[in-house]
C-alpha positions in Angstrom: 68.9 134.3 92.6 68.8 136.4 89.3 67.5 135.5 86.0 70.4 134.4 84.7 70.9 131.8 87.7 68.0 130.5 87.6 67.9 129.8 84.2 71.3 127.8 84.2 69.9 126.2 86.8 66.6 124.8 84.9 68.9 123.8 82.1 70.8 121.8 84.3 68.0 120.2 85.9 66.7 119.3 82.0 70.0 118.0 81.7 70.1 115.7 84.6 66.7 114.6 83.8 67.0 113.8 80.4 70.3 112.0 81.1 68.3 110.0 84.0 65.8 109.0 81.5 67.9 107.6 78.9 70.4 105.9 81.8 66.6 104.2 82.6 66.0 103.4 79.1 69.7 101.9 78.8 68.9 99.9 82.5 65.5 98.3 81.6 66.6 94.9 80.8 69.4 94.4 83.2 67.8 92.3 85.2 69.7 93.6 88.5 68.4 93.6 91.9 67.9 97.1 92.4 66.4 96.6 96.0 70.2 96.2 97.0 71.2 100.3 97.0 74.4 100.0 95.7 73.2 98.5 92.5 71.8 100.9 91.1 74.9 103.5 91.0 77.3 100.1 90.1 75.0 99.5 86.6 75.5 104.0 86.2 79.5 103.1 86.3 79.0 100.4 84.4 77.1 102.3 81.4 79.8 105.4 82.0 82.9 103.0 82.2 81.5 100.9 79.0 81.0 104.2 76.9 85.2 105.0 78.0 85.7 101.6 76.4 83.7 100.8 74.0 83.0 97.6 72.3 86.7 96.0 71.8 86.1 95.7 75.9 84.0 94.2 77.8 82.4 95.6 81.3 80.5 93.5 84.1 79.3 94.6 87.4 79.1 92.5 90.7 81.9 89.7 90.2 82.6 87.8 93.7 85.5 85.9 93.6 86.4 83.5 96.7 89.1 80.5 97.4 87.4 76.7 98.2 86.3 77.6 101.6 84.5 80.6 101.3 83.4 83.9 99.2 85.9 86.5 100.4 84.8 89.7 98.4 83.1 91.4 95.7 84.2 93.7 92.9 81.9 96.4 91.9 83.1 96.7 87.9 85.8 94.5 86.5 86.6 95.8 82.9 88.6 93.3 80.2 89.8 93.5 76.6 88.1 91.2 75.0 91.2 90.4 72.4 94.0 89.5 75.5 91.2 88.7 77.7 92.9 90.5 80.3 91.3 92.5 82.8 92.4 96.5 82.6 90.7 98.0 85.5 88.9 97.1 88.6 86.8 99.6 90.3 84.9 99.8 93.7 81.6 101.9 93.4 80.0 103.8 96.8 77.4 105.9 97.0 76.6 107.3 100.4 76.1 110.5 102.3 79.6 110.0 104.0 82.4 110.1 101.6 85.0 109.3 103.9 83.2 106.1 105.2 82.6 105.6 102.0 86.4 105.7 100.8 87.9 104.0 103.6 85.4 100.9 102.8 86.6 100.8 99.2 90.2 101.2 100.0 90.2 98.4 102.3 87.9 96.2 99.5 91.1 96.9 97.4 93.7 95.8 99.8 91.8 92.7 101.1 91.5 91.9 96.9 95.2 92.5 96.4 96.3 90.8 99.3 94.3 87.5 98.1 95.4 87.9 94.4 98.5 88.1 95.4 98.6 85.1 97.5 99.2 81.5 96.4 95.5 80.4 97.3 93.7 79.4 94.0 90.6 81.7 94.0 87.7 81.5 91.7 86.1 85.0 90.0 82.3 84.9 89.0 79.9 87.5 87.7 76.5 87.5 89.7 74.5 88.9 87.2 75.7 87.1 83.6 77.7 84.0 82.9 81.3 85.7 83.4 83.9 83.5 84.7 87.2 84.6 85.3 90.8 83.5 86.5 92.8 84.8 88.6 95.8 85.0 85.9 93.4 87.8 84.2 94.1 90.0 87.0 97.4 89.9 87.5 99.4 92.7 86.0 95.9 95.0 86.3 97.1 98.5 87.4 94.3 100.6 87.2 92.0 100.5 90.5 89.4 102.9 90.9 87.1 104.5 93.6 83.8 106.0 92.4 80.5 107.8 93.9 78.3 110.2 92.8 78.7 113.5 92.1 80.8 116.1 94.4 83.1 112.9 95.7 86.1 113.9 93.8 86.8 116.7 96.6 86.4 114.2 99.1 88.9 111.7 97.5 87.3 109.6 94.7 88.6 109.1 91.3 85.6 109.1 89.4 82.5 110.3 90.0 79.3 109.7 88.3 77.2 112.4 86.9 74.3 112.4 89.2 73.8 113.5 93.2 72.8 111.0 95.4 69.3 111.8 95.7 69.3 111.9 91.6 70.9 108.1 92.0 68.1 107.2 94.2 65.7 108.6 92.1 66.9 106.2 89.2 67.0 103.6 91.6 63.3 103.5 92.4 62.3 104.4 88.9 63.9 100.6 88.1 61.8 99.1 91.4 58.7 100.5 89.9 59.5 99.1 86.4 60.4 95.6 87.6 57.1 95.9 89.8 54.8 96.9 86.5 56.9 93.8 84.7 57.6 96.7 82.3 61.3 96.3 83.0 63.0 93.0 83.2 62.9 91.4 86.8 65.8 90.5 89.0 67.2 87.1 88.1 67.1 85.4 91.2 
């Protein structure tokens, strides 16, 4: 490695750790359960997706939606305009080492969603983490579903990815355990 090298690659590494830090800062009071894996790159997209948007929308994470005889699914981010109260994009989040696992499982989240939404079942939509409800009108007419992972899954098929590695994700991830642990962050509701 020559100088020049290595000293893009120490100013990428300040990068990614300054950008980690103030992601942290930005996460502190979520309250989410970052013992569940996933979580932790869902509230990244979350903070990404919510900086795309800004504040005439509104962007929750987690939202499991279900008919009267059972929960059927989950959907990572659900984004909505807060003037129509429409919901403009829908997007499964997963990161893991295997991107095409990883795909496939958010692919067929989509379809299993779609296929539901677009049936004549009545089917209830609620935010785990906040006091979101929605209905299933809200969706209808929502064009824009999204895949995203962590960095490098572009290549492998994603449509976003999020500015960190896995391992950086991770890292983030057990900086929030800690924090809730010290009760210096704010603890999982329950």
């Amino acid at each position: 490695m020559n100088f020049v090298s290595a000293i893009i690659s120490l100013l990428v590494s300040v990068q990614v750790f300054a950008g980690i830090n103030e992601d942290f800062r930005a996460l502190k009071d979520s309250g989410v359960d970052y013992q569940v894996i996933g979580a932790v790159c869902e509230e990244v997209a979350r903070l990404r997706i919510q900086e795309e948007y800004g504040s005439k929308y509104v962007v929750v994470t987690g939202v499991e939606y279900g008919d009267a005889n059972r929960t059927i699914g989950e959907l990572d981010v659900v984004v909505f305009e807060n003037a129509t109260q429409k919901v403009v994009r829908v997007a499964e989040v997963k990161c893991w080492k295997d991107y095409k696992g990883a795909l496939a499982k958010a692919r067929n989240q989509r379809q299993r969603f779609i296929t539901n939404l677009e049936s004549g079942k009545t089917l209830y939509f609620e935010a785990l983490h906040n006091d979101y409800k929605f209905k299933k009108e809200q969706f209808v007419g929502n064009k824009t579903f999204q895949t995203i992972s962590q960095k490098g899954s572009k290549a492998a098929g994603f449509d976003v990815e999020l500015p960190y590695e896995l391992k950086e994700l991770m890292q983030l991830r057990q900086m929030m355990i800690d924090c809730q642990a010290n009760h210096q962050c704010k603890e999982a509701s329950k």
